[in-house]
Structures are given as structure tokens and as C-alpha cells.
C-alpha positions as CSV (number, residue, x, y, z in Angstrom):
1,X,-0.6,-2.6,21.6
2,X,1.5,-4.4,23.9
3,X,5.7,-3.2,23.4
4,X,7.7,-5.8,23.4
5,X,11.6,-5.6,24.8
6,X,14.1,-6.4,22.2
7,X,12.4,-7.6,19.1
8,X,14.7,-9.4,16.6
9,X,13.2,-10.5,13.5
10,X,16.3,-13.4,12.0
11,X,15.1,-12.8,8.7
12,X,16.3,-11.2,5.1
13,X,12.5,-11.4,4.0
14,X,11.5,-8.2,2.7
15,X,7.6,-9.0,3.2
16,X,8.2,-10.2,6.6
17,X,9.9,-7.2,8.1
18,X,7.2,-5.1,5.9
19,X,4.4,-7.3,8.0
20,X,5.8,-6.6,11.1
21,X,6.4,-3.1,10.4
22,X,2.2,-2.5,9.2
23,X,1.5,-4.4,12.5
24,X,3.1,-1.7,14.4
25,X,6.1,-4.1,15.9
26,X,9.2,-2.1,16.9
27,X,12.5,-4.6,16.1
28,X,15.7,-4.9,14.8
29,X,16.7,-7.3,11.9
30,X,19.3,-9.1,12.4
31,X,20.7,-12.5,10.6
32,X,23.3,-15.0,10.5
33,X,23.8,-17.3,7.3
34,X,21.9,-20.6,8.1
35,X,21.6,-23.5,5.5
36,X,18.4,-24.7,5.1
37,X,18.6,-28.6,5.0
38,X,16.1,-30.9,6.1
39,X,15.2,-35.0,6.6
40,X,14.6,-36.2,3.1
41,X,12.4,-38.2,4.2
42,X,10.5,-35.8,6.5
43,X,7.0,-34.8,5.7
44,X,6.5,-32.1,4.0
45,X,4.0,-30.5,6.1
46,X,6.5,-30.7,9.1
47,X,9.5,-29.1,7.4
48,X,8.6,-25.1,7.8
49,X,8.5,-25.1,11.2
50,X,11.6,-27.5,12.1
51,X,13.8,-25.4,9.3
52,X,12.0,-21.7,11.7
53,X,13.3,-24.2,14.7
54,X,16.8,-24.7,13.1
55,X,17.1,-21.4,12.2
56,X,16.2,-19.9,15.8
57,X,18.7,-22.2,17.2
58,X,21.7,-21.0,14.6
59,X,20.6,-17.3,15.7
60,X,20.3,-17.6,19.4
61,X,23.4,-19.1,19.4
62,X,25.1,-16.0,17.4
63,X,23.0,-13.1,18.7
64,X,22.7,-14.7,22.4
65,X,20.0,-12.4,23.6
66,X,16.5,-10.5,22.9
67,X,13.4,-12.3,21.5
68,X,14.0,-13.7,18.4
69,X,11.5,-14.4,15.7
70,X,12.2,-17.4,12.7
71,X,10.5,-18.5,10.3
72,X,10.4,-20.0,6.9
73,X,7.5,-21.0,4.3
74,X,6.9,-23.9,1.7
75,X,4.6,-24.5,-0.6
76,X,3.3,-27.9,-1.0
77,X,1.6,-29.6,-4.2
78,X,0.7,-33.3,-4.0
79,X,2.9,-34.1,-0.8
80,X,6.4,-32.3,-2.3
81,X,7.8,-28.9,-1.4
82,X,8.3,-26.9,-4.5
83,X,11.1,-24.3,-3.2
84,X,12.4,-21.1,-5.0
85,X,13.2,-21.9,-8.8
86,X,16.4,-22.0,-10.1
87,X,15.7,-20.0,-13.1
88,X,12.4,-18.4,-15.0
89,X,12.2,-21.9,-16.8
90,X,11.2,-23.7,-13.8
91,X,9.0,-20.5,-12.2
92,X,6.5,-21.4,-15.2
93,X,7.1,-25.2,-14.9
94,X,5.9,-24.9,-11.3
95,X,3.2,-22.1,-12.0
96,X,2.0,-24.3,-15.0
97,X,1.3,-27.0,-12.2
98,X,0.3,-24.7,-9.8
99,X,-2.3,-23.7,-12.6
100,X,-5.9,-24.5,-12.2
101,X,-5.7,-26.4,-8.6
102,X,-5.0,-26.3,-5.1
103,X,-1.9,-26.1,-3.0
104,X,-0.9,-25.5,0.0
105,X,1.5,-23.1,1.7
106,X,2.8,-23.9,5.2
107,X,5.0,-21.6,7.3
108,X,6.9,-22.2,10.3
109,X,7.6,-20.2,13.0
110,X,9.9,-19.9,16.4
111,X,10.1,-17.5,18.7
112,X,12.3,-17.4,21.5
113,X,13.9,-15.9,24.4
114,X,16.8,-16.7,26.5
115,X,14.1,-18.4,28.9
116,X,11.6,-20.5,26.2
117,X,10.9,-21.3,23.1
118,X,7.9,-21.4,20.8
119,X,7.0,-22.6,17.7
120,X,3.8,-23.5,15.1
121,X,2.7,-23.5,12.0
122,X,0.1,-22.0,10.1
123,X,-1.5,-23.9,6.8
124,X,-3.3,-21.9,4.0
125,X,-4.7,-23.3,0.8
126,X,-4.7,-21.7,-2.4
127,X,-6.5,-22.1,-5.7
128,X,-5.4,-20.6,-8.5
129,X,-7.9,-20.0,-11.5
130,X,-6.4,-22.0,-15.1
131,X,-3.4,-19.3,-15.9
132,X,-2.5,-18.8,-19.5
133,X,0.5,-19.3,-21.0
134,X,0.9,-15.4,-22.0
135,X,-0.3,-14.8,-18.0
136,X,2.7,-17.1,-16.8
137,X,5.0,-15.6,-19.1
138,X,3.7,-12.0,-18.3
139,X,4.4,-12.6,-14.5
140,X,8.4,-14.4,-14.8
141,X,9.0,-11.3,-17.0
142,X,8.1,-8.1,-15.0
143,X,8.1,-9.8,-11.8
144,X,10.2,-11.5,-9.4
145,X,9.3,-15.3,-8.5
146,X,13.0,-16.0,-8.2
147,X,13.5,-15.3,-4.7
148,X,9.9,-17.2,-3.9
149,X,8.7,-20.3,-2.4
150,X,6.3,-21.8,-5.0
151,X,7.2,-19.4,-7.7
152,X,4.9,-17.0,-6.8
153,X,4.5,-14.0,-4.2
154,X,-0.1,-13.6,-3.7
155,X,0.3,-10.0,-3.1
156,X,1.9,-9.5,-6.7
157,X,0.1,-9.2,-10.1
158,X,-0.3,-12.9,-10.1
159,X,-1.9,-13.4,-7.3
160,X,-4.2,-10.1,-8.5
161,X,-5.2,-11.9,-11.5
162,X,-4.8,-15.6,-11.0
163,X,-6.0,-16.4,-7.0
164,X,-9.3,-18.2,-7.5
165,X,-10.0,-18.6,-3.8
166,X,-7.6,-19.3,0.0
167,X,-8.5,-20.8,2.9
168,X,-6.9,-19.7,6.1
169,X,-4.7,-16.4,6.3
170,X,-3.6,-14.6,3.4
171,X,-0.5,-12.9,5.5
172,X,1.0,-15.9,5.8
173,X,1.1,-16.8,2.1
174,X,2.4,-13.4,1.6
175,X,4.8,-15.1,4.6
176,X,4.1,-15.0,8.1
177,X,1.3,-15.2,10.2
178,X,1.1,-11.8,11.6
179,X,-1.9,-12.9,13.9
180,X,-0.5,-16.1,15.3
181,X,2.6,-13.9,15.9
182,X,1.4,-10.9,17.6
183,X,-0.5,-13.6,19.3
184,X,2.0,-16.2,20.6
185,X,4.5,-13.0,21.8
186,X,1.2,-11.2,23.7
187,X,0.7,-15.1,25.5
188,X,3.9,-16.3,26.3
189,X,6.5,-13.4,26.1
């Protein structure tokens, strides 16, 4: 595998720096706080990657050198962005929607240098199967969708049990596109 100089992953994600690390990436984390705000009125499917933009900016700016890695993911259900719950009340309001049909999860990434900067997205779809009340319940009590974009993390026992079908990459559900990554840094860095 290629070695890349100075790796920064700007991220607190514990399943991102775990992806890295199974992809055999040597890199530092490394973060600065960073608000993530976007256009209300900004489609939905464009908001990962201008929030993994944002963020790259907020860290280049702090860390000033080394290629740095962003990104952030959404999950999308009929056009709106259903972000981390507030509490288990909404994690089963939003996996009771999520229930039985398809949604989408979209993650943004940048990756920069102090010479250029790159960034995509990668779109997945995801169907769950119909999830019982006792399932939903089960999951918000011995897991933890608090700290997850759509109330959910695939690689946990919901996503054992309840994932009907996806379309597209499972690793960037999980939360970041390993391939496009490892990719995008072999082309242009």
C-alpha cells in the first residue's frame, strides 16, 4: 500500500479512525471544535459534504499542515436529514419511521493539503425490514444511537437484525467511504 506523509484524520468518530486503522492507514487524530451549521434551505443531499468542506477549512486553518481528512454523514428520509436524537424517545420515533422502508445515508468528505483540496460524496441506500416495537426498544436500551446520525449505527445489533438490503457501500453507512478515500489520496495526494 501506498504511505502517505502526514495523515490527519479531523475527526472524534470512533468508527472512522477504527476504518482507517483496518485499512492499514498510518495517521494522527487530531480536532478542533467546529459547529456544524448549514443553509436551511440547502438540499439535503448537498449538506455532508459542504459541512466535510467547512470542517476541513476550520482544521487547516488550526493545524496549518499535513493532509487532512473531514468528513461528516446524514441520513436522509423523504428529503429531511434526521441528525443524532436528542434523547432515546426520539431514537425510536426516528427508527419507527426508519421502519420498513428506504433511506438514504450520504457522507461527505474533504481531503486536503496545503497545496489542494478534494472533496465528494458517497450515497448508500438502506432498507430496513418492519422492526418491532420490543426490537426498537431492545436496540435504544443496550445500545448506543445517541451519538448517531439516523439513530442507528448498521454494524450494531440493529443493523444485524433489522437491514433488509443496501445499495452502494456498507463502510460508509458505518461512516466513511474507505474505498473512495484510499482512492482520492492514491490519485491526487
Amino acid at each position: 500500500m501506498k504511505h502517505f506523509n502526514n495523515l490527519i484524520l479531523a475527526s472524534k468518530s470512533p468508527r472512522r479512525k477504527q476504518l482507517l486503522e483496518e485499512a492499514g492507514f498510518e495517521f494522527e487524530v487530531k480536532t478542533v471544535e467546529f459547529d456544524e451549521v448549514f443553509p436551511e434551505d440547502m438540499d439535503a443531499t448537498k449538506v455532508a459534504e459542504y459541512l466535510a468542506i467547512e470542517k476541513n477549512k476550520a482544521h487547516r486553518e488550526a493545524l496549518g499542515s499535513g493532509t487532512i481528512i473531514t468528513a461528516d454523514t446524514v441520513v436522509i428520509f423523504s428529503g429531511k436529514i434526521l441528525g443524532k436524537p436528542a434523547d432515546e424517545k426520539e431514537a425510536k420515533h426516528t427508527l419507527k419511521l426508519l421502519s420498513g422502508k428506504i433511506h438514504e445515508v450520504m457522507s461527505g468528505v474533504c481531503i486536503s493539503n496545503e497545496e489542494k483540496q478534494v472533496s465528494f460524496s458517497s450515497l448508500t441506500e438502506v432498507k430496513f425490514h418492519d422492526l418491532s416495537d420490543d426490537e426498537i426498544d431492545h436496540y435504544v436500551q443496550t445500545d448506543s444511537p445517541m451519538d448517531k446520525a439516523g439513530s442507528y449505527g448498521i454494524q450494531e445489533w440493529i443493523g444485524l437484525i433489522g437491514v433488509e438490503w443496501i445499495r452502494g457501500s456498507y463502510f460508509n453507512v458505518v461512516g466513511l467511504p474507505v474505498d473512495q478515500v484510499y482512492k482520492v489520496l492514491k490519485d491526487e495526494f
